[in-house]
C-alpha positions in Angstrom: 69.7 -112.4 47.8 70.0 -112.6 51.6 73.6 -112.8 53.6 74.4 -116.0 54.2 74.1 -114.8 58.3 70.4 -113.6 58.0 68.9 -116.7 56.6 68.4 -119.5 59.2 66.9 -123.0 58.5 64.2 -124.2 61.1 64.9 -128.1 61.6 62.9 -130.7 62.8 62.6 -131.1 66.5 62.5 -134.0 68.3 60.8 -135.3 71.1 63.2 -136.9 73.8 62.4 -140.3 75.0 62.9 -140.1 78.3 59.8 -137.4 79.0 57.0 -138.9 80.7 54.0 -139.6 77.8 51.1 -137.0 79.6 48.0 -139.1 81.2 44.7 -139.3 79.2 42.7 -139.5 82.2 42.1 -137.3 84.8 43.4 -138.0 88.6 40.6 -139.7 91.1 39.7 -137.4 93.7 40.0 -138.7 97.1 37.4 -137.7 99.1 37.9 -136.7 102.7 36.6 -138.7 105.8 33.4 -136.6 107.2 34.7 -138.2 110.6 38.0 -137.0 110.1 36.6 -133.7 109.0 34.4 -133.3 111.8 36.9 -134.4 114.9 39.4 -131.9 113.9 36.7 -129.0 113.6 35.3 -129.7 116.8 38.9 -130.3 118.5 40.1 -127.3 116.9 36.9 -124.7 117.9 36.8 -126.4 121.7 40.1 -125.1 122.1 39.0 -122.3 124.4 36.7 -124.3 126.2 39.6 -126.5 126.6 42.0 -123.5 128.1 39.2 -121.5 129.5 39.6 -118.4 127.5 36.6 -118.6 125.4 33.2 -120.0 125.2 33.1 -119.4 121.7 34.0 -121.0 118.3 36.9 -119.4 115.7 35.6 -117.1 113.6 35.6 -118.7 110.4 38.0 -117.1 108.6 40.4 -117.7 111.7 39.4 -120.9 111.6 40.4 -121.7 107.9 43.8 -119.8 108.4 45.0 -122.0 111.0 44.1 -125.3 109.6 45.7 -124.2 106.1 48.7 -123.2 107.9 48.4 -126.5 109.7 47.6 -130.0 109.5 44.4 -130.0 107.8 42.9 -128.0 105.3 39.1 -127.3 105.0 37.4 -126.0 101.9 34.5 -123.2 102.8 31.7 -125.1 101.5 32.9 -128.6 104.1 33.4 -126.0 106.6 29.5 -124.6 106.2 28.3 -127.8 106.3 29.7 -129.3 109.6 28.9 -125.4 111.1 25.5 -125.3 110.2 25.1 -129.1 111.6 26.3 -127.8 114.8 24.2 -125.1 114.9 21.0 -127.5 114.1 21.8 -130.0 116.5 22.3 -127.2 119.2 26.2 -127.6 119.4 26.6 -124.3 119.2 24.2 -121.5 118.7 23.7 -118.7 116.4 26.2 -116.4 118.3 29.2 -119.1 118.2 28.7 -119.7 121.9 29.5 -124.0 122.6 26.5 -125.6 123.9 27.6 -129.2 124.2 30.5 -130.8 125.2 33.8 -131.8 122.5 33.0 -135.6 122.6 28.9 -135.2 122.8 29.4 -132.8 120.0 31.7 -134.8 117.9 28.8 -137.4 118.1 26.1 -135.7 117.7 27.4 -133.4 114.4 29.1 -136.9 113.1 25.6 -138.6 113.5 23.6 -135.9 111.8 25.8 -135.6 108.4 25.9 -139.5 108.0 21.7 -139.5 108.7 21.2 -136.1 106.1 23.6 -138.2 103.6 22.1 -141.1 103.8 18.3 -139.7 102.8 19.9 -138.2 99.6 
């Protein structure tokens, strides 16, 4: 026989009421205005155009550091799509240099997306 100290009796444990009941479906996602998406990302890479210390774009990963530290936050694959639409509709070109002006470009990329979305 076992000390009376060693032996230990496991009881039944019970759940407390007030502990939320877990959801059985999974959260919406809400998707993110392509407008939205596409003012800030201009706004944000016509900065230097704006102060006249660059006629460039952020580098990307610049780019996705400051908004993450900031307001907005951009996942890679959003961010390729509105830089490759700039780069088709001659907003910028293949060296990051800013073709177009921050309102034309807002336009122009915003129009493109909606029309390549809208033949899928």
């Amino acid at each position: 026989m076992a000390p009376l100290g060693i032996i230990t009796i496991q009881g039944i444990k019970k759940t407390r009421k007030d502990k939320p009941e877990p959801e059985m479906h999974k959260p919406v996602k809400i998707k993110k205005e392509w407008d939205q998406l596409i003012l800030k990302w201009v706004e944000i890479n016509w900065m230097g155009i704006r102060t006249g210390k660059s006629n460039k774009i952020l580098p990307k990963n610049t780019f996705l550091e400051y908004t993450n530290k900031h307001e907005q936050k951009y996942t890679e694959k959003e961010y390729n799509i509105i830089y490759k639409s700039a780069i088709i509709t001659k907003c910028i070109d293949k060296n990051n240099k800013i073709l177009a002006e921050q309102k034309k470009a807002i336009e122009i990329i915003n129009n493109y997306i909606r029309r390549k979305n809208e033949n899928k």
